[in-house]
Backbone as a chain_set.jsonl record, in Angstrom:
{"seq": "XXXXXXXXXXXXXXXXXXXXXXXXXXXXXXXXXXXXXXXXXXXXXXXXXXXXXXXXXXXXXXXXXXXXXXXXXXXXXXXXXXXXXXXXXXXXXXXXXXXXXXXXXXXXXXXXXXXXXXXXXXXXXXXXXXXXXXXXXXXXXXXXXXXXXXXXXXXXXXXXXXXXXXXXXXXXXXXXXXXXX", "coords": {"N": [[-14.234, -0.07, 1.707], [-14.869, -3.687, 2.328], [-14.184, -6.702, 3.475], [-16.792, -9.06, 4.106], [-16.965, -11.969, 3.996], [-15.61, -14.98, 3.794], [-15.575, -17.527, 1.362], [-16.322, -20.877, 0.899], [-15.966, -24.343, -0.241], [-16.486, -28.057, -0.576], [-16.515, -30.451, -3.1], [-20.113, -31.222, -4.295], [-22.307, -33.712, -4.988], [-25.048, -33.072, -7.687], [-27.976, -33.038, -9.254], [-28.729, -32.173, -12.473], [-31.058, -31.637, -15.154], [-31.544, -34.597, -15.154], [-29.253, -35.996, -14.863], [-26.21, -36.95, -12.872], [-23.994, -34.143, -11.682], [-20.811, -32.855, -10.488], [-20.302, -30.344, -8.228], [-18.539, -27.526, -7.367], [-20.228, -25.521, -6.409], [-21.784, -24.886, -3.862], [-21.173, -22.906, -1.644], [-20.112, -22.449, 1.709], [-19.271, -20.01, 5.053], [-16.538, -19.335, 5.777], [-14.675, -19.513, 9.236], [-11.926, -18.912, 9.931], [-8.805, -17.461, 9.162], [-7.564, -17.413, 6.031], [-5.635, -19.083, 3.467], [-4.982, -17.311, 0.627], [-4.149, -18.957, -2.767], [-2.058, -19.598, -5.414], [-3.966, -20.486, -7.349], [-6.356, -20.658, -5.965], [-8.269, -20.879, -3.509], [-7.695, -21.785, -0.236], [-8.815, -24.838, 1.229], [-10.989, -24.925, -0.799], [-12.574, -26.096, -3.101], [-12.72, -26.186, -7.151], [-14.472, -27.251, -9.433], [-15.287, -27.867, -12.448], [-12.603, -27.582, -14.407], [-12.901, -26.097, -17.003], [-14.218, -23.942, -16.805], [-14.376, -22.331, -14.88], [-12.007, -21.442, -12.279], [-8.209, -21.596, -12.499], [-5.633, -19.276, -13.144], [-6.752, -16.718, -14.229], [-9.095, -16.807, -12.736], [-9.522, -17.552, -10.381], [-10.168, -16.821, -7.398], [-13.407, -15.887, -6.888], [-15.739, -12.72, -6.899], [-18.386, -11.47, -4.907], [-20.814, -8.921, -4.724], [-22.129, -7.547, -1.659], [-23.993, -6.116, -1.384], [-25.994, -6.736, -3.859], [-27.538, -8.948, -2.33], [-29.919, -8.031, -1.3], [-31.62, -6.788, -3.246], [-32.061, -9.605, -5.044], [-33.317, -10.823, -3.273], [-35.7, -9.505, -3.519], [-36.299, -9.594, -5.902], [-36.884, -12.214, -6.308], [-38.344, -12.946, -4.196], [-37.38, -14.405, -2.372], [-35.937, -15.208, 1.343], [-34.133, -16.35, 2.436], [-31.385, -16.522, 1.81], [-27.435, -16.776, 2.469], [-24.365, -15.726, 2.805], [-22.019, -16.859, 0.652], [-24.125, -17.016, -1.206], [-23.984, -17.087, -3.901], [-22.207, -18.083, -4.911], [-19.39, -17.378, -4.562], [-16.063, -16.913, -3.509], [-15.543, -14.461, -2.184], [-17.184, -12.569, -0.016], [-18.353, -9.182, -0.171], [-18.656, -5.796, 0.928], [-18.631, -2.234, -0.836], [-17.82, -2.686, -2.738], [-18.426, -2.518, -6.016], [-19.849, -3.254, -9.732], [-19.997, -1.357, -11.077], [-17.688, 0.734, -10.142], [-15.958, -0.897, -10.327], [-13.043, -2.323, -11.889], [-11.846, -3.434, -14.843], [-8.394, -4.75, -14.629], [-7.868, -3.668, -11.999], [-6.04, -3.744, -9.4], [-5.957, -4.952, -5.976], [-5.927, -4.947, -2.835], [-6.204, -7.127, -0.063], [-6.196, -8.233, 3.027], [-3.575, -9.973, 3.494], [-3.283, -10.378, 0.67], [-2.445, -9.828, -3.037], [-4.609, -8.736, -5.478], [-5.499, -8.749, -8.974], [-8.607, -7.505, -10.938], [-10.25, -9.492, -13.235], [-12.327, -10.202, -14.999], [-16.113, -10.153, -15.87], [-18.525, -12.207, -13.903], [-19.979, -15.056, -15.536], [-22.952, -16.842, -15.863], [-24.316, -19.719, -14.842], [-24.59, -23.026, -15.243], [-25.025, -24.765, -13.035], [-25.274, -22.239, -11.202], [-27.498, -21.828, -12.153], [-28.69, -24.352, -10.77], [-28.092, -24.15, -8.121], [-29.882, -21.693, -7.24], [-31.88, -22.93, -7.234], [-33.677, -22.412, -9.34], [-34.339, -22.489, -12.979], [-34.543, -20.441, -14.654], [-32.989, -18.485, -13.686], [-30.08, -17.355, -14.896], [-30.154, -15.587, -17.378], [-31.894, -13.15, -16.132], [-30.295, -12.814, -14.651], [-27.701, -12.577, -15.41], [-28.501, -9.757, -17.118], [-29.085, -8.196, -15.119], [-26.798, -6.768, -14.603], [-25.574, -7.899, -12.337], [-22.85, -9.327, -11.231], [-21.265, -9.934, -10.061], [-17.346, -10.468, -10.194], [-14.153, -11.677, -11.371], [-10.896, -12.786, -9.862], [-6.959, -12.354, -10.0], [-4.53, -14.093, -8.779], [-1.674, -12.364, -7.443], [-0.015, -11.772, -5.642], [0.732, -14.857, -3.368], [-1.225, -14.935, -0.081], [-3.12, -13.936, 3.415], [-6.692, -14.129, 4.308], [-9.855, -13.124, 5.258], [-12.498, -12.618, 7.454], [-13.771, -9.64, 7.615], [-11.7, -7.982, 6.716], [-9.924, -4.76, 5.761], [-10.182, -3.79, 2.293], [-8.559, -2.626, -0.171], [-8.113, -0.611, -3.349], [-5.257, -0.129, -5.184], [-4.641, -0.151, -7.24], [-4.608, 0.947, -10.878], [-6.756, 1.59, -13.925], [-7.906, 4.254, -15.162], [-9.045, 4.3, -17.421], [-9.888, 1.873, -18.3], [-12.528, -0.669, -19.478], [-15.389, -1.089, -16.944], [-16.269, -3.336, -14.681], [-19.191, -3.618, -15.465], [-19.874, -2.538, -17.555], [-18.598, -4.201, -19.235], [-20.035, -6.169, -18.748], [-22.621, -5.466, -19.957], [-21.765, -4.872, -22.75], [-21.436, -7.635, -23.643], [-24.25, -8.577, -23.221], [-25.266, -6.882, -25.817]], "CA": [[-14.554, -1.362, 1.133], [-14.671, -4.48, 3.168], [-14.71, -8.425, 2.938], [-17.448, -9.432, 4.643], [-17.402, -13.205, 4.289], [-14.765, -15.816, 2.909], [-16.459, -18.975, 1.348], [-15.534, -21.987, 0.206], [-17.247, -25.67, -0.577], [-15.847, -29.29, -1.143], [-17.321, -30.607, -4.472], [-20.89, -32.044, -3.681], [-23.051, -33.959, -6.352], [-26.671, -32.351, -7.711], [-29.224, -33.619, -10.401], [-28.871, -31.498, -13.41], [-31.558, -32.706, -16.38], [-31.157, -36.442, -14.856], [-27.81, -36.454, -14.644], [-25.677, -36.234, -11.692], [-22.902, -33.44, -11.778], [-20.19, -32.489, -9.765], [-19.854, -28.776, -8.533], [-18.319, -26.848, -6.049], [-20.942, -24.001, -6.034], [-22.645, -24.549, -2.364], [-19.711, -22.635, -0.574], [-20.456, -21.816, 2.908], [-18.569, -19.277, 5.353], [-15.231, -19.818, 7.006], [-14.724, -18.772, 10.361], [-10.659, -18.634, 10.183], [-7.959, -16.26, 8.183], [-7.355, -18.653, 4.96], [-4.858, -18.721, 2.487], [-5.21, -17.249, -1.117], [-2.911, -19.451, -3.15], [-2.365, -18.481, -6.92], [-5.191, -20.708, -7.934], [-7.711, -20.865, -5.332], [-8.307, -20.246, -1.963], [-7.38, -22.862, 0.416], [-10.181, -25.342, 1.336], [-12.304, -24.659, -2.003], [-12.44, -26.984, -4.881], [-12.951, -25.857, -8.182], [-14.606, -29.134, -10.091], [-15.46, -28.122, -13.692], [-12.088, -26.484, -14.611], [-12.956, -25.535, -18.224], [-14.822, -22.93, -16.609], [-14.11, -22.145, -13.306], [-10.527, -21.513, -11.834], [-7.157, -21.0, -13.637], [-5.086, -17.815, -12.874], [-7.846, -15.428, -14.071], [-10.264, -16.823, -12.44], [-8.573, -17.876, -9.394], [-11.115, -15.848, -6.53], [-14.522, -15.192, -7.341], [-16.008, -12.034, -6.004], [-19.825, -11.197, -5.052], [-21.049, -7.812, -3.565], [-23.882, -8.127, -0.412], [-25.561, -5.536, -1.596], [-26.485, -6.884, -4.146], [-28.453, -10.001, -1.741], [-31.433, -7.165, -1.443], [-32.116, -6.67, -4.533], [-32.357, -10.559, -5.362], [-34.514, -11.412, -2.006], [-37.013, -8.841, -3.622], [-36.564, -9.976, -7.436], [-37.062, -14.062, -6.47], [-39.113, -13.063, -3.08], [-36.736, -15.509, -0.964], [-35.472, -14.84, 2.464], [-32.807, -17.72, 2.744], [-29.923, -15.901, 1.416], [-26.278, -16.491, 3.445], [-22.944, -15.425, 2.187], [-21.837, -17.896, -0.62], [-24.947, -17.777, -1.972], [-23.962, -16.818, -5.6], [-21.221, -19.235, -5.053], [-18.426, -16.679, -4.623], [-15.271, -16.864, -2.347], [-15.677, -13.391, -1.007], [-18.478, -11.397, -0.368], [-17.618, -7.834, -0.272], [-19.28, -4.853, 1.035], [-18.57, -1.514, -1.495], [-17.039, -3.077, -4.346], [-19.691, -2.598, -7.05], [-19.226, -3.089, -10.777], [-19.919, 0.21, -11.768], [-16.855, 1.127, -9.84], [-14.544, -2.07, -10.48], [-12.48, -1.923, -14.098], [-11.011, -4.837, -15.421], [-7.114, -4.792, -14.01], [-7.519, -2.792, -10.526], [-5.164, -4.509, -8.139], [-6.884, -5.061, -4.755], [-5.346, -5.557, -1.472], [-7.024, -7.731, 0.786], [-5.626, -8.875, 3.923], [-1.542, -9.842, 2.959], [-3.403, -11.291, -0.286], [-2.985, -8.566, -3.789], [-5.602, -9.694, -5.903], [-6.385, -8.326, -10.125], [-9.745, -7.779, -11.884], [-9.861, -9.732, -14.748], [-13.328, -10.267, -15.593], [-17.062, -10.622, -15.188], [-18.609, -13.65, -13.914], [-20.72, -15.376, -16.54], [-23.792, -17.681, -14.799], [-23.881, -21.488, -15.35], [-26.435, -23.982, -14.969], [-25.205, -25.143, -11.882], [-25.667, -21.042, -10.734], [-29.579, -21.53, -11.785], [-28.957, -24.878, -9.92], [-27.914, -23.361, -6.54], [-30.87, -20.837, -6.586], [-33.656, -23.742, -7.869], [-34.466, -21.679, -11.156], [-33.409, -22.706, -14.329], [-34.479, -19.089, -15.77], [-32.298, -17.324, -13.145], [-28.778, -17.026, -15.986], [-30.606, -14.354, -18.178], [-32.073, -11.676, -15.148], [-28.749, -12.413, -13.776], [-27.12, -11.418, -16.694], [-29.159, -8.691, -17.892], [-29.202, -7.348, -14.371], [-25.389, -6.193, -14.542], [-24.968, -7.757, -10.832], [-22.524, -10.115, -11.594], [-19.37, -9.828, -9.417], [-15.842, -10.849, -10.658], [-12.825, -12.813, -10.891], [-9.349, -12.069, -9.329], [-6.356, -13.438, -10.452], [-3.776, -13.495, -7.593], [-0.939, -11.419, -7.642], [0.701, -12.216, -4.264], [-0.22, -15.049, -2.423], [-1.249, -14.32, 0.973], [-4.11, -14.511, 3.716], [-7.553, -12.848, 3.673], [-10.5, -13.11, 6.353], [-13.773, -11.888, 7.296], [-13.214, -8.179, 8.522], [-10.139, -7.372, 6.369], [-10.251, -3.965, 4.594], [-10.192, -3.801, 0.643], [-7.995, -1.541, -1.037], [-7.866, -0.67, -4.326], [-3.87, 0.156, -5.08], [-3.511, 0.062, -9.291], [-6.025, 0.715, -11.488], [-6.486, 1.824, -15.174], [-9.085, 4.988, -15.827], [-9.516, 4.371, -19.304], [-10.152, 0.363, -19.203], [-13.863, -0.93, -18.611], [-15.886, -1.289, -15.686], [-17.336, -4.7, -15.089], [-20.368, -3.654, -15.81], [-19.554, -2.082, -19.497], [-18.363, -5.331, -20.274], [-21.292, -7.12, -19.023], [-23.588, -4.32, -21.431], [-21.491, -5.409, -24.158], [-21.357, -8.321, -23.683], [-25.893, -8.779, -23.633], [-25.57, -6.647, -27.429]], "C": [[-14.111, -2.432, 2.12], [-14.89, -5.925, 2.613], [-15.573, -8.859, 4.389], [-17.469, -10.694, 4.833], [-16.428, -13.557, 3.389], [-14.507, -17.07, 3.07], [-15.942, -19.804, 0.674], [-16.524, -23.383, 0.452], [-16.269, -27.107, -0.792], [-17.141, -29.896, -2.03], [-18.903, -31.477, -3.437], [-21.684, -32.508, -5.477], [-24.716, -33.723, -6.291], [-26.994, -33.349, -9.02], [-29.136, -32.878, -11.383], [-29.551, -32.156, -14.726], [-31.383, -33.95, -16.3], [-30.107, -36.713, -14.853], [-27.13, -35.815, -13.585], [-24.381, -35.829, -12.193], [-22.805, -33.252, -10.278], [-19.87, -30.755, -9.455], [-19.116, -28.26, -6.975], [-18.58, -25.193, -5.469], [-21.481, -24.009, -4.704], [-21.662, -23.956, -1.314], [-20.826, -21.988, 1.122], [-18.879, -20.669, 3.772], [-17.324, -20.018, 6.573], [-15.108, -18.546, 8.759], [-12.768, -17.833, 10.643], [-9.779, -17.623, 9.1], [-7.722, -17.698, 7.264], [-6.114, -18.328, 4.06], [-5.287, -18.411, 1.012], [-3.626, -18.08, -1.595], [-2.956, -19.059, -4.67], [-3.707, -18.917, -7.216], [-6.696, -21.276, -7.718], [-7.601, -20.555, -4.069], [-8.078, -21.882, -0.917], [-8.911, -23.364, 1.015], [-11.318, -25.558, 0.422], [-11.608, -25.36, -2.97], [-13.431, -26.406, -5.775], [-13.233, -26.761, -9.411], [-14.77, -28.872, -11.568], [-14.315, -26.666, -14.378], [-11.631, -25.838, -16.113], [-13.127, -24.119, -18.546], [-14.752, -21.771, -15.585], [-12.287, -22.223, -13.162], [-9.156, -21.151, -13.06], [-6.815, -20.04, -13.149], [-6.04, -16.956, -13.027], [-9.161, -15.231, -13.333], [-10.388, -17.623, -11.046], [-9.5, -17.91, -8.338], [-12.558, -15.454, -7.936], [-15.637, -14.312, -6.023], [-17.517, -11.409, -6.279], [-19.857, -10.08, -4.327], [-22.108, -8.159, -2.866], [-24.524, -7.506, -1.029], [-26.513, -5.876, -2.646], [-27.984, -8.328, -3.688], [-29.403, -9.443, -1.994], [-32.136, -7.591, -1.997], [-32.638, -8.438, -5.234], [-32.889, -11.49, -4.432], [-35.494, -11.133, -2.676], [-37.44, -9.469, -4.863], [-37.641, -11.277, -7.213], [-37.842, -13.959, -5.193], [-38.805, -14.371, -2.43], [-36.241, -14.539, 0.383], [-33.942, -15.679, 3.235], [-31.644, -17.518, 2.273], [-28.795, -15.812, 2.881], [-25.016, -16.123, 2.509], [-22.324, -16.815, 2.054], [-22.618, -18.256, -1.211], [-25.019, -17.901, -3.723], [-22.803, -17.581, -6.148], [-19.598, -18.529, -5.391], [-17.593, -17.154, -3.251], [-15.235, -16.027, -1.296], [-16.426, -12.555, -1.338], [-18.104, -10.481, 0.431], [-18.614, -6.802, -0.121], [-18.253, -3.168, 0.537], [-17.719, -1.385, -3.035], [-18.115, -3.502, -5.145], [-19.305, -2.756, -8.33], [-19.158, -2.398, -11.843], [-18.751, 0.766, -11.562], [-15.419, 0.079, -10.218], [-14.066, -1.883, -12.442], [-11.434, -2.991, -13.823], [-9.485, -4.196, -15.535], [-6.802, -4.08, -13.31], [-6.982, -3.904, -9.906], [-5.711, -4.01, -6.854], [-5.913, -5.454, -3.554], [-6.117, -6.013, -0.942], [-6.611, -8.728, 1.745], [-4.154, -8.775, 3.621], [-1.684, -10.495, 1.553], [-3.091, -9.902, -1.392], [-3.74, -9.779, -4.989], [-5.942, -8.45, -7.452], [-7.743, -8.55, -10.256], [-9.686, -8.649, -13.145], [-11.282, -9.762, -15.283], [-15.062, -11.016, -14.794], [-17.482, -12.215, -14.89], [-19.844, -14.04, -14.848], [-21.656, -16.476, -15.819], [-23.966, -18.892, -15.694], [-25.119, -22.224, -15.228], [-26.305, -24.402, -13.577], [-25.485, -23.421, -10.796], [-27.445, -21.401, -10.217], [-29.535, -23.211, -10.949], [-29.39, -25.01, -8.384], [-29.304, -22.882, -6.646], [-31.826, -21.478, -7.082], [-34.407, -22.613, -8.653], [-33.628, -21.443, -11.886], [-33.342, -21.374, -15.437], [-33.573, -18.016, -15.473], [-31.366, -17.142, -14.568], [-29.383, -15.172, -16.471], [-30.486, -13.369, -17.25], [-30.657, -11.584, -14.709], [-27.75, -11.596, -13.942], [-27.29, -10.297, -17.179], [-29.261, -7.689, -16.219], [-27.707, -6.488, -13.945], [-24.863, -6.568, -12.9], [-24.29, -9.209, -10.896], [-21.299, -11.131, -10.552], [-18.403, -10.311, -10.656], [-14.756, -11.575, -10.506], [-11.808, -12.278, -10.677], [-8.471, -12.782, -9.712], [-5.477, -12.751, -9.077], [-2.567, -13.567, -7.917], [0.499, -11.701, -6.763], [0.116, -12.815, -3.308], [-0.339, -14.629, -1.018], [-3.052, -14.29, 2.192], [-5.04, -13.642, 4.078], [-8.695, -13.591, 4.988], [-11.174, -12.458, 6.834], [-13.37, -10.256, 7.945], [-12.228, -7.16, 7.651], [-10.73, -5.89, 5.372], [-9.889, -4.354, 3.106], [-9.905, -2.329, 0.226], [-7.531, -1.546, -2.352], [-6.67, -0.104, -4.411], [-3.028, 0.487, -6.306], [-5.037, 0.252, -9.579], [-5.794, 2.242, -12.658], [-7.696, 3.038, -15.145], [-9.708, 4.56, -16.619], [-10.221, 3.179, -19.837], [-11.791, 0.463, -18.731], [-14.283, -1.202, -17.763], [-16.34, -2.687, -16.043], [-18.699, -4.638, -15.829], [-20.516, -3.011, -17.513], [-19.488, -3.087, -20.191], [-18.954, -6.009, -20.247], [-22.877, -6.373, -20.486], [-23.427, -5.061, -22.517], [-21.598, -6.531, -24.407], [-23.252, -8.874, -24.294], [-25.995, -8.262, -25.315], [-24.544, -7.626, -28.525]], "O": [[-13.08, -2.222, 2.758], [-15.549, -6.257, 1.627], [-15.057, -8.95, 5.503], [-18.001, -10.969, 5.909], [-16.191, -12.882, 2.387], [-13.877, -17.713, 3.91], [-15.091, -19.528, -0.171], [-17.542, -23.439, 1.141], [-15.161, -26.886, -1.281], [-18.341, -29.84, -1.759], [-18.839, -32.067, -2.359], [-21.64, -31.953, -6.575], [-25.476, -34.001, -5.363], [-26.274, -34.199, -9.543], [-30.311, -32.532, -11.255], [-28.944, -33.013, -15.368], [-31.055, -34.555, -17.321], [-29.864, -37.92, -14.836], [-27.231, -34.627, -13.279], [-23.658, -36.555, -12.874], [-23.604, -33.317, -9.344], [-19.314, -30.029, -10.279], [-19.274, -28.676, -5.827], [-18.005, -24.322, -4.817], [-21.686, -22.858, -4.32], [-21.422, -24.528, -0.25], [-21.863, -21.349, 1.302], [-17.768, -20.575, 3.25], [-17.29, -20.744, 7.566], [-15.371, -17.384, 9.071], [-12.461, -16.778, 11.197], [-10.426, -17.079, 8.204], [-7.711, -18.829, 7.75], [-5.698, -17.17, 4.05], [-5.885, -19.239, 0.324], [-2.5, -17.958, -1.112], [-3.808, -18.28, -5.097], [-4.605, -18.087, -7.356], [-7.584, -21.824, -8.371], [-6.66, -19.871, -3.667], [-8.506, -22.966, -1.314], [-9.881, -22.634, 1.219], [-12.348, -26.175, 0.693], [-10.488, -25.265, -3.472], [-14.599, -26.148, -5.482], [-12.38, -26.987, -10.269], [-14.309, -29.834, -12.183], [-14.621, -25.515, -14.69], [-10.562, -25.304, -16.409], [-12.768, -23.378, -19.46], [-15.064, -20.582, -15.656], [-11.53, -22.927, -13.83], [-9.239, -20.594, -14.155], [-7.719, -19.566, -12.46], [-6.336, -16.302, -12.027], [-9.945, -14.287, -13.226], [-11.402, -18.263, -10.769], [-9.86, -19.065, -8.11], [-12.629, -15.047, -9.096], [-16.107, -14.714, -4.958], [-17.898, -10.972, -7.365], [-19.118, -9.989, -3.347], [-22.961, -8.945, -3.28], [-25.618, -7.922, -1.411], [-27.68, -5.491, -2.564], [-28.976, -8.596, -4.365], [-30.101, -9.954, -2.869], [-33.032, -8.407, -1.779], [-33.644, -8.419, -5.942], [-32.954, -12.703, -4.634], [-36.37, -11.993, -2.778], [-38.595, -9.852, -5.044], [-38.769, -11.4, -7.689], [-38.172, -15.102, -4.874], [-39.613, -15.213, -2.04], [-36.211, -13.309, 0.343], [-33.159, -15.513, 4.17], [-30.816, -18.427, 2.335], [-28.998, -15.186, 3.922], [-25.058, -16.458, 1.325], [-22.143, -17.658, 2.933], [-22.571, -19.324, -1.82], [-25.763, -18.52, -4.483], [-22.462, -17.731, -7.321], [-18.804, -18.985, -6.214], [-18.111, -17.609, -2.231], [-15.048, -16.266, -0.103], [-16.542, -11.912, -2.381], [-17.61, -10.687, 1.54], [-19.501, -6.793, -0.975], [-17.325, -2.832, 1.273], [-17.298, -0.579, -3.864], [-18.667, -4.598, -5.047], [-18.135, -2.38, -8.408], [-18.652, -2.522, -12.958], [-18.348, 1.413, -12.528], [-14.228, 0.373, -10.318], [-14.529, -1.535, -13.528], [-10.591, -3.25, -12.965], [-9.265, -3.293, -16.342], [-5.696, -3.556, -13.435], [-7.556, -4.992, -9.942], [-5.907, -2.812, -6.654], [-5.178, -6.436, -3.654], [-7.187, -5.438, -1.14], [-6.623, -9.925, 1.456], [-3.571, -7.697, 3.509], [-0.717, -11.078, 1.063], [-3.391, -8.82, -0.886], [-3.557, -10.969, -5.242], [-6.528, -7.4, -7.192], [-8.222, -9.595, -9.816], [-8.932, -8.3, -14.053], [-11.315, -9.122, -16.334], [-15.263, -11.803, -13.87], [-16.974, -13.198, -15.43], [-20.756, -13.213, -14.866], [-20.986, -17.141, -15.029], [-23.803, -18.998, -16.909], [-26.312, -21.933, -15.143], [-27.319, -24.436, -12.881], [-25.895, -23.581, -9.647], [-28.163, -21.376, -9.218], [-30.609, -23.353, -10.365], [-30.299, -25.534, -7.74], [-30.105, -23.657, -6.123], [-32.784, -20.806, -7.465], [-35.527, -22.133, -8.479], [-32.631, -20.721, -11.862], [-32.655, -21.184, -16.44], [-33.264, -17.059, -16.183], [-32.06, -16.717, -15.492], [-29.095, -14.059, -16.033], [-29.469, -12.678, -17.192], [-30.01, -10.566, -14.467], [-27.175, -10.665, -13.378], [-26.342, -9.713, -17.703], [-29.518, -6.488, -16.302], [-27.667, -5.67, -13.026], [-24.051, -5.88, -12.281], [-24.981, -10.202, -10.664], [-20.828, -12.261, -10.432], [-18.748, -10.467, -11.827], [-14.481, -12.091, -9.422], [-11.602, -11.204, -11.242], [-8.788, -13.957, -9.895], [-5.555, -11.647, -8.537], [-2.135, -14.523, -8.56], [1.665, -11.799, -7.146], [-0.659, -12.292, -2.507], [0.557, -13.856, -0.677], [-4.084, -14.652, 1.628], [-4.702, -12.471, 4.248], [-8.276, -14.573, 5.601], [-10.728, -11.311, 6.872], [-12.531, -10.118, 8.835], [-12.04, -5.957, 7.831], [-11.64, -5.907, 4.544], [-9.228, -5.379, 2.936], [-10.592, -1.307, 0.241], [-6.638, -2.335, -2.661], [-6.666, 0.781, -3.555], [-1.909, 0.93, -6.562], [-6.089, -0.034, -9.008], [-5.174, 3.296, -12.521], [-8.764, 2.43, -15.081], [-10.929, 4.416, -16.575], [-10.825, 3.039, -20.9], [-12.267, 1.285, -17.948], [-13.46, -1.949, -17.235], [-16.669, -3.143, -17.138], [-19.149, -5.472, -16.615], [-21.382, -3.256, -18.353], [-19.96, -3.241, -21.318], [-19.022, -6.796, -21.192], [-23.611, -6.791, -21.382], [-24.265, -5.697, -23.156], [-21.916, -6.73, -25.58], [-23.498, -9.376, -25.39], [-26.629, -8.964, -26.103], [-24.68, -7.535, -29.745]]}, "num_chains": 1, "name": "protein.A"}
């Protein structure tokens, strides 16, 4: 497992239904080692924090592979890492395999599961379609949130090790299932 990319954004303002909001979904990629701090990653603002941020929700994590699959769905080609508006995009961390409270190493950062990510309006903002939420949802490719554990610093390249982790609890993706019934 690897971190491929670690993104971050300063708030910018969009158009949502005629009204301008604040978000800090357009993250782009850092070039340097960053700090995880408990409740965000250094450089990244977290603007609507009803929803976003807080200890559990600290890191938000996207897998690449799933880019593919949503070039082919939405037949774009303009996909870069932060496009789902995650901090770190991650090559073999899937959420068939992830279970809500595996402890993660990553870089000198340790990092929990706590839960799936749920899609927003400013999500179907980012990808200009207001119908994306649903497929998004219903497609179980969601990524996850980390709460951090020990802060510490993380950076494109770093392996990903899983280090705790529960058998018995749910996978992300169980709880996104349950979550659609």
């Amino acid at each position: 497992m690897k971190l491929l990319s670690v993104n971050v954004s300063c708030p910018k303002e969009v158009t949502y239904r005629g009204q301008t909001v604040r978000t800090g979904i357009f993250k782009t990629p850092v070039a340097d080692r960053v700090r995880v701090h408990r409740l965000n990653i250094e450089g990244d603002t977290q603007v609507d924090l009803r929803v976003h941020g807080g200890p559990d929700k600290a890191v938000y994590v996207y897998p690449h592979e799933h880019y593919e699959y949503w070039a082919r769905e939405l037949m774009r080609k303009d996909f870069a890492f932060g496009q789902f508006g995650e901090n770190l995009t991650t090559r073999g961390l899937l959420e068939d395999d992830v279970r809500v409270g595996d402890v993660l190493r990553i870089g000198s950062a340790l990092l929990r599961v706590t839960e799936p990510r749920l899609p927003c309006f400013k999500l179907m903002t980012k990808m200009n379609n207001f119908r994306f939420a649903q497929p998004f949802l219903a497609s179980g490719r969601t990524g996850f949130y980390l709460r951090v554990l020990e802060e510490g610093e993380v950076g494109a390249g770093d392996l990903i090790e899983r280090v705790d982790g529960e058998p018995s609890l749910p996978t992300i993706r169980e709880i996104v299932k349950q979550m659609e019934n």
